[in-house]
C-alpha positions in Angstrom: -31.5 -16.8 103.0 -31.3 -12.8 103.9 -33.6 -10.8 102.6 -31.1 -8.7 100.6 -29.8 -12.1 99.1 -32.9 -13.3 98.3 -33.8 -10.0 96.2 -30.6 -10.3 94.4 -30.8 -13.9 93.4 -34.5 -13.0 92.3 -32.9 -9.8 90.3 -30.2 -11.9 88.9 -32.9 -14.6 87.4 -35.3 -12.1 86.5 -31.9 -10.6 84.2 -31.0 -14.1 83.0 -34.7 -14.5 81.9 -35.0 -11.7 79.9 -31.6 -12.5 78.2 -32.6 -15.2 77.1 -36.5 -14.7 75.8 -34.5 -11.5 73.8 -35.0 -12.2 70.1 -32.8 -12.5 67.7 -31.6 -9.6 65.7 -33.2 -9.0 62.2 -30.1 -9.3 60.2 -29.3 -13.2 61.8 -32.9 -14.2 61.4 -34.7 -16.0 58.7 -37.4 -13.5 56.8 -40.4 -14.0 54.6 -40.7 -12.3 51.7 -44.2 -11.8 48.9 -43.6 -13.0 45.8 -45.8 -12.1 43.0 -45.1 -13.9 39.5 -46.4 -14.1 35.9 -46.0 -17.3 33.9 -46.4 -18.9 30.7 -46.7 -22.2 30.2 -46.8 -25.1 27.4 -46.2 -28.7 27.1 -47.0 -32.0 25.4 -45.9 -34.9 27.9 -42.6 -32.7 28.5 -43.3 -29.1 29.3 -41.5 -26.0 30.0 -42.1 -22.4 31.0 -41.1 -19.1 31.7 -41.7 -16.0 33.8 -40.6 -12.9 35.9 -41.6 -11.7 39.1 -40.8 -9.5 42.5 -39.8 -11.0 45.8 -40.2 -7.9 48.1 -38.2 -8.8 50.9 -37.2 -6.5 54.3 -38.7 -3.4 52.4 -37.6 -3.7 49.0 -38.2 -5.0 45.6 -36.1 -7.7 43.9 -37.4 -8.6 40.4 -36.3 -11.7 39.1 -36.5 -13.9 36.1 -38.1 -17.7 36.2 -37.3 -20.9 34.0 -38.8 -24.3 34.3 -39.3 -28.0 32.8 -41.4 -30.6 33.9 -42.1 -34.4 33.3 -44.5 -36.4 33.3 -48.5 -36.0 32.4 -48.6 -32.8 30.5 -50.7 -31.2 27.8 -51.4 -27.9 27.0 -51.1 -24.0 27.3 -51.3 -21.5 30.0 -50.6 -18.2 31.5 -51.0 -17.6 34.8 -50.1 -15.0 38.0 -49.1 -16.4 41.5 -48.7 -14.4 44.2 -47.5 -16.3 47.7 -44.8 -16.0 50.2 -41.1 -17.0 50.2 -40.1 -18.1 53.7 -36.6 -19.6 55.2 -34.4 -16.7 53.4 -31.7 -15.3 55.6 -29.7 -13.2 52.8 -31.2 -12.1 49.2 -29.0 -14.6 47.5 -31.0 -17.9 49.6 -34.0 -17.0 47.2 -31.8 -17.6 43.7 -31.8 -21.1 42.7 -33.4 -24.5 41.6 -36.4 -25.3 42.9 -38.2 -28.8 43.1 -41.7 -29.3 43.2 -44.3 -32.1 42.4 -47.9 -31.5 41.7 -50.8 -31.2 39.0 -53.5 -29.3 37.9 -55.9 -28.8 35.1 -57.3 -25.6 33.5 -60.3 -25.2 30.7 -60.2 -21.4 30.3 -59.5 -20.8 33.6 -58.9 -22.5 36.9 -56.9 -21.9 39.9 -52.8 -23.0 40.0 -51.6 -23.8 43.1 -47.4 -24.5 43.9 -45.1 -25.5 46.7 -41.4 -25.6 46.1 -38.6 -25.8 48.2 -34.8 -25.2 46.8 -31.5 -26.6 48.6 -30.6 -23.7 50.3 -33.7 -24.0 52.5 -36.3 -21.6 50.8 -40.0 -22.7 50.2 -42.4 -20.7 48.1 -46.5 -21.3 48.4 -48.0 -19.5 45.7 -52.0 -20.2 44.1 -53.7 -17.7 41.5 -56.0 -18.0 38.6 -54.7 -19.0 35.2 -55.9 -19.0 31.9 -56.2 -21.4 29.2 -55.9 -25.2 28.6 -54.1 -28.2 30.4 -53.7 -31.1 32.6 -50.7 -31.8 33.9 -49.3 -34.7 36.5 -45.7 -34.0 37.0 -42.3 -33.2 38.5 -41.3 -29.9 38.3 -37.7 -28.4 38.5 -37.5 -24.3 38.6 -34.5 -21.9 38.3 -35.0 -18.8 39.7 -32.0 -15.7 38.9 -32.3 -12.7 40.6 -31.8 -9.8 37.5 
């Protein structure tokens, strides 16, 4: 191969290269976002809750409004604040919806309350922080999250 040749095929792959290692756009990618959330809780064997929160996500603040039930083992009282990431969200309106979740905990006073949950459009949240007050709990949790 001539020299000249050989420098443009080498050119030309170097180009492709960089096309392809480009990444993609902000607006077509998948985000995190922080969550922080306050919650009350109370049960006997079937329990429900309820709290607000902000999902900062791409710069801004998006408070939102929190309901849940859960089955099986539970007994007791809490209120608690989670803070934690959202991940898999491509538009604001991903993080709106039910979440599923199964897990368990218990709290004299205070402990430490841990969550994963995952909704159907893709979005899991990890969030832990300290609670206060008194329960055990050994259940399936379903969460509804709407964006105010």
């Amino acid at each position: 191969m001539r020299p000249a040749r050989r420098a443009f095929v080498i050119r030309l792959a170097a180009l492709a290269l960089l096309a392809v290692s480009v990444p993609v756009t902000p607006s077509l990618a998948q985000a995190s976002g922080q969550v922080r959330v306050k919650i009350v809780k109370a049960g006997l064997l079937v329990g429900g809750g309820a709290g607000s929160g902000v999902l900062t996500y791409r710069g801004r603040n998006y408070p939102f409004r929190m309901t849940g039930v859960s089955l099986g083992i539970t007994a007791g009282a809490t209120v608690g604040r989670l803070d934690g990431w959202a991940s898999g969200i491509r538009h604001i309106g991903d993080f709106a919806g039910t979440y599923s979740s199964v897990g368990g905990g218990a709290a004299l006073v205070g402990g430490v309350n841990g969550v994963h949950l995952r909704n159907d459009k893709g979005v899991t949240m990890v969030l832990q922080g300290p609670k206060a007050g008194v329960e055990f709990a050994a259940n399936l949790s379903r969460i509804t999250i709407s964006l105010r």
